[in-house]
C-alpha positions in Angstrom: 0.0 0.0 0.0 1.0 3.4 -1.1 3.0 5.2 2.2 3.4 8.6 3.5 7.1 8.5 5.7 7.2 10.5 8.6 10.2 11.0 10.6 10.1 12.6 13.9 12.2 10.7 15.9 16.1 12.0 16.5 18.8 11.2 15.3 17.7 9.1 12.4 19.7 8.2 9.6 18.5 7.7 6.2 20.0 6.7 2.6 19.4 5.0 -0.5 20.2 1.2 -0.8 19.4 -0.7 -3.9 16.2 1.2 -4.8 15.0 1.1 -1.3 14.9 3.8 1.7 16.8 2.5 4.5 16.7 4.1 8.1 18.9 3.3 10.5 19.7 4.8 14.2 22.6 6.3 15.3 24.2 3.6 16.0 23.3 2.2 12.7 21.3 -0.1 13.7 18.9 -1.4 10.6 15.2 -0.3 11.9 13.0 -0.1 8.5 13.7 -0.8 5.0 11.0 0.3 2.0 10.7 0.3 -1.5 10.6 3.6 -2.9 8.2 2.5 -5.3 5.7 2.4 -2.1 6.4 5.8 -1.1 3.8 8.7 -1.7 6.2 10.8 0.4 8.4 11.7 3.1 7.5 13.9 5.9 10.8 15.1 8.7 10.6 17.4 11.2 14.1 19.0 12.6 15.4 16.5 15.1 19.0 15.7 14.3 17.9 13.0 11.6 20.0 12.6 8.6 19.7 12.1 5.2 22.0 11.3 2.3 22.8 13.2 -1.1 21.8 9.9 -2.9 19.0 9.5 -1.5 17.7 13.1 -1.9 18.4 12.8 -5.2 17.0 9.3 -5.9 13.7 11.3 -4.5 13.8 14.1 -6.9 14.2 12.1 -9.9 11.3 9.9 -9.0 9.0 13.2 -8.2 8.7 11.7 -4.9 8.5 14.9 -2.1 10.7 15.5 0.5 8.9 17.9 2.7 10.2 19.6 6.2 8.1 20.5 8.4 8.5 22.9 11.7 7.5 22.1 15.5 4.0 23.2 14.3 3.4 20.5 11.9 3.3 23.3 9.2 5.9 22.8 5.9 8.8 24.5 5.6 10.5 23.6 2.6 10.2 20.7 0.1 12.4 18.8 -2.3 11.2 18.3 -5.8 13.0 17.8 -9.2 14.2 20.2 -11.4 13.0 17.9 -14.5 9.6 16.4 -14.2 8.3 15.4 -17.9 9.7 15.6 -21.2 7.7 18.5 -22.0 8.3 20.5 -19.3 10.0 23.5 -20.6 6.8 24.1 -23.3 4.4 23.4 -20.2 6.0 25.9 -18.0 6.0 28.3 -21.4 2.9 27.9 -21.2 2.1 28.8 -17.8 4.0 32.2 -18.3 2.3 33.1 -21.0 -1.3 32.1 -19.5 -3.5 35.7 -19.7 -5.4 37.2 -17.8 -8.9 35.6 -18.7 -6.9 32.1 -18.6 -6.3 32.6 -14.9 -9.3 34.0 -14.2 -12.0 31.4 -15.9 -9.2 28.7 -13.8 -9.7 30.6 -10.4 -13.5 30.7 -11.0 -13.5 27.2 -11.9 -11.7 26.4 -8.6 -13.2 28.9 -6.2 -16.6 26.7 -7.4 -15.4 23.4 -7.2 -13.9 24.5 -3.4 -17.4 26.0 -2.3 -19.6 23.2 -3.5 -17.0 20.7 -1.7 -17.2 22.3 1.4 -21.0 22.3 1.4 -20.8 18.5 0.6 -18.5 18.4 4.0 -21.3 20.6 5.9 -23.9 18.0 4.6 -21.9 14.6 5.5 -21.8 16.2 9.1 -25.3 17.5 9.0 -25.0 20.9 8.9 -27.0 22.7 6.4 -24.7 23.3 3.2 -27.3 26.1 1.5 -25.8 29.1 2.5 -22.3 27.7 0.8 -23.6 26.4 -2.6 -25.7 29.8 -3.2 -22.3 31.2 -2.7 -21.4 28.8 -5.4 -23.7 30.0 -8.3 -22.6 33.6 -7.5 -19.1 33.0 -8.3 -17.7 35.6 -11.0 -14.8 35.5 -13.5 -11.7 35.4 -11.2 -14.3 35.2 -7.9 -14.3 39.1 -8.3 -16.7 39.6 -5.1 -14.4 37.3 -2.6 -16.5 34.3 -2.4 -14.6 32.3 -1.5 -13.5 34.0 2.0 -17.6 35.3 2.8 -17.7 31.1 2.1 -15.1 30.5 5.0 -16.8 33.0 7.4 -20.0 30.5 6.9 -17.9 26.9 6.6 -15.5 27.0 9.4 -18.3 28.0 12.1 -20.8 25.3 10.8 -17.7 22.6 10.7 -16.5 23.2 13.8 -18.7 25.5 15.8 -19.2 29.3 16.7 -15.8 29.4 18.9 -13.2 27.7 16.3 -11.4 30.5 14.4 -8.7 29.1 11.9 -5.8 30.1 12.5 -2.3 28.1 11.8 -0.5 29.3 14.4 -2.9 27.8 17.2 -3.0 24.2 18.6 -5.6 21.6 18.9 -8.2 21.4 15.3 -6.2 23.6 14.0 -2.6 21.7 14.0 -4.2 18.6 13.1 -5.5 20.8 9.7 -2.1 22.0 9.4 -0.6 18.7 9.6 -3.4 17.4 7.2 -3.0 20.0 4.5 1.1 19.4 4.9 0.6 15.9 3.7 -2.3 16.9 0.5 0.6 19.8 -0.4 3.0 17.5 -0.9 0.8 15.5 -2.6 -0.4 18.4 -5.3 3.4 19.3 -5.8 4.6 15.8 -6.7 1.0 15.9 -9.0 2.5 19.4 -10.4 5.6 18.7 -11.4 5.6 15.2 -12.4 3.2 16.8 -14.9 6.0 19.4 -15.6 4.9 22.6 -14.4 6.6 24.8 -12.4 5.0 24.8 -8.8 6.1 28.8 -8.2 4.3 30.2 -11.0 0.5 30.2 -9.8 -2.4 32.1 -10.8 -3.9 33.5 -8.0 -1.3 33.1 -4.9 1.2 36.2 -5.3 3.3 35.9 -2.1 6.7 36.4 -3.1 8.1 34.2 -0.6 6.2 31.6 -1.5 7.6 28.5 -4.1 4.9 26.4 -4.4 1.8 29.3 -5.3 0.9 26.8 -8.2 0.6 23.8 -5.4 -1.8 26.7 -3.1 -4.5 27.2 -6.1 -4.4 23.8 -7.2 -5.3 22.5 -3.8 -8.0 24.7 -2.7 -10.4 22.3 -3.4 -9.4 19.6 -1.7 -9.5 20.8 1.2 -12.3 20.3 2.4 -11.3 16.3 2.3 -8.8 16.9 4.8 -11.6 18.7 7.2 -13.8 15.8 7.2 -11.0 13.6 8.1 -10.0 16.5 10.9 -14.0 16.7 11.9 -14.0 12.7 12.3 -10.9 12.5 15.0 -12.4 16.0 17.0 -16.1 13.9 17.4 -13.3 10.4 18.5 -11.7 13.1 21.0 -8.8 13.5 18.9 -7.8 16.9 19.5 -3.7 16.7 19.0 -1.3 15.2 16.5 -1.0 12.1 17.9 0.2 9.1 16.5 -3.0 8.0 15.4 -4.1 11.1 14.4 -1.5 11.5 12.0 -2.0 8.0 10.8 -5.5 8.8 10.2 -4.8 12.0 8.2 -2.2 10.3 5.8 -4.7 8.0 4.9 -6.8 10.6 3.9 -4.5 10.5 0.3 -5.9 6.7 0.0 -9.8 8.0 0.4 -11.8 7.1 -2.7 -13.9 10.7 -4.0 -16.4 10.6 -6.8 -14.9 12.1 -10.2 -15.7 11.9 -13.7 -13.8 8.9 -14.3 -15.4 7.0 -11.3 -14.5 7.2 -7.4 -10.5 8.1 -7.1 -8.2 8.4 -4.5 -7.1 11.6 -3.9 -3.5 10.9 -4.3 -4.6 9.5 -8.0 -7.3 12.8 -8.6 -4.5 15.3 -7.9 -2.3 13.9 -10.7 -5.8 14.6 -12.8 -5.8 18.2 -11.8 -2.2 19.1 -12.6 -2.5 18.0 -16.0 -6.0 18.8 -17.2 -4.6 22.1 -15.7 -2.3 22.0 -18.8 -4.8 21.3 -20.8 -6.7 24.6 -20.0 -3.8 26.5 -20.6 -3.5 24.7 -23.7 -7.5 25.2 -24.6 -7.6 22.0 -24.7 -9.9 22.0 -21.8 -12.6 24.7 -20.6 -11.8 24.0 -16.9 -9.9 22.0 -14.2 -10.6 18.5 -13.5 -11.4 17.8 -9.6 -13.5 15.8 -7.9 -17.0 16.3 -8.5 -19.6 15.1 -5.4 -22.6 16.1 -8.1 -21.6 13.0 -9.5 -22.0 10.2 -7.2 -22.8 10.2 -4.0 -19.5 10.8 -1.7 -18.5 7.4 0.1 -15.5 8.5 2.5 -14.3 5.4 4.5 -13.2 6.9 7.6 -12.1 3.8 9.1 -12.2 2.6 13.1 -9.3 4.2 15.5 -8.4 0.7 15.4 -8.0 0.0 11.4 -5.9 4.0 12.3 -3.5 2.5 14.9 -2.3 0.1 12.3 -1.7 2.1 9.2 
């Protein structure tokens, strides 16, 4: 089964051997051994552990992220290759010259597919979802009238009740989301650029500090995914990244949605956004391919804390 790697133990050592990642303890003592062809990604927080050149770069060439994360389970940098797909240089061509109505019709695509995905969230907890999809069929080119943020003010409330306020530098629901969106970044940017785009150049993300504004719009709406998963461990009295907690939110990746071509996991559906994102830079394409809960009816395995503790 497909495998996010998190280390967070110290003084861990880890290299390439024979197409495998092996990890090892400072005495270098053998503890785990894993194919890299199982590995959706590789999650290390700052403790002293160490990796090899070889292995960086054996990571890089298979588009498989390396992401570092800080005490507050929020990314702060993360490996990807330099080459992703043959036709990378006329993809990222084409995502400097994308124009102005390109990235807008895209943003409005997305802004919609985000809203209508976080009433299906309201509506799987049982919280009324009207308020978010009428926001939906307002959205303008480019959501010129801020949609999507009067849809937060309503979503985050309804999700989690009056008190919650999201805010990423506060612990309890809101680390677990920052841990959970960590892991479904990292999952967009391998989508990105094994697709051959350049994850800095977005279309509606302008920090300057920011490398992966591509990864930020591309990911909007899915979201909402993680929250479900998030909402699920608050009602089991999960309300830190524990163990199990973060077990529960890798697996999220693995969670079947409904899409066009039937239900996906979300690791698979991002790889369908980054390049049908091409394509609408191409005009090949009028918008975005995400998943679409108007489709099928949204199945989301959640799983027992037990079926968790064993992931």
């Amino acid at each position: 089964m497909p495998r996010i790697i998190e280390i967070v133990e110290s003084n861990k050592r880890l290299h390439l051997e024979y197409g495998s990642l092996v990890v090892r303890d400072s005495e270098g003592v053998l503890l785990d051994r894993i194919d890299l062809d199982e590995i959706l990604g590789i999650i290390c927080y700052p403790h002293g552990s160490m990796l090899s050149a070889a292995l960086m770069a054996e990571l890089a060439q298979r588009a498989i992220p390396l992401v570092v994360s800080d005490q507050k389970f929020q990314p702060t940098g993360i490996l990807l290759p330099v080459v992703g797909n043959y036709e990378q240089s006329a993809r990222i061509e084409a995502q400097i010259g994308a124009t102005v109505p390109q990235k807008k019709q895209i943003w409005t695509s997305v802004v919609k597919t985000k809203l209508r995905m976080q009433a299906m969230a309201l509506e799987l907890v049982g919280s009324n979802p009207s308020r978010i999809l009428k926001l939906a069929e307002r959205v303008k080119s480019g959501d010129s009238e801020n949609l999507e943020a009067q849809g937060a003010r309503v979503y985050w409330p309804a999700l989690f009740g009056s008190d919650f306020r999201r805010n990423r530098d506060l612990v309890g629901i809101n680390a677990l989301l920052n841990y959970g969106y960590a892991i479904l970044r990292a999952s967009v940017a391998r989508a990105a650029t094994s697709a051959g785009l350049n994850p800095s150049i977005g279309i509606f993300h302008r920090n300057a500090y920011n490398g992966l504004r591509l990864v930020d719009d591309l990911m909007e709406p899915y979201r909402p995914l993680v929250d479900l998963r998030v909402h699920a461990l608050v009602q089991s009295g999960f309300l830190e990244v524990s163990p199990i907690a973060k077990r529960a939110l890798v697996d999220v990746l693995l969670t079947d949605v409904p899409h066009i071509r039937g239900n996906t996991p979300i690791s698979v559906a991002t790889q369908y956004t980054a390049i049908s994102f091409i394509q609408a830079l191409k005009r090949e394409v009028r918008d975005v391919e995400y998943p679409n809960p108007s489709t099928n009816p949204l199945y989301i395995d959640f799983h027992t804390l037990a079926d968790w503790a064993k992931l």
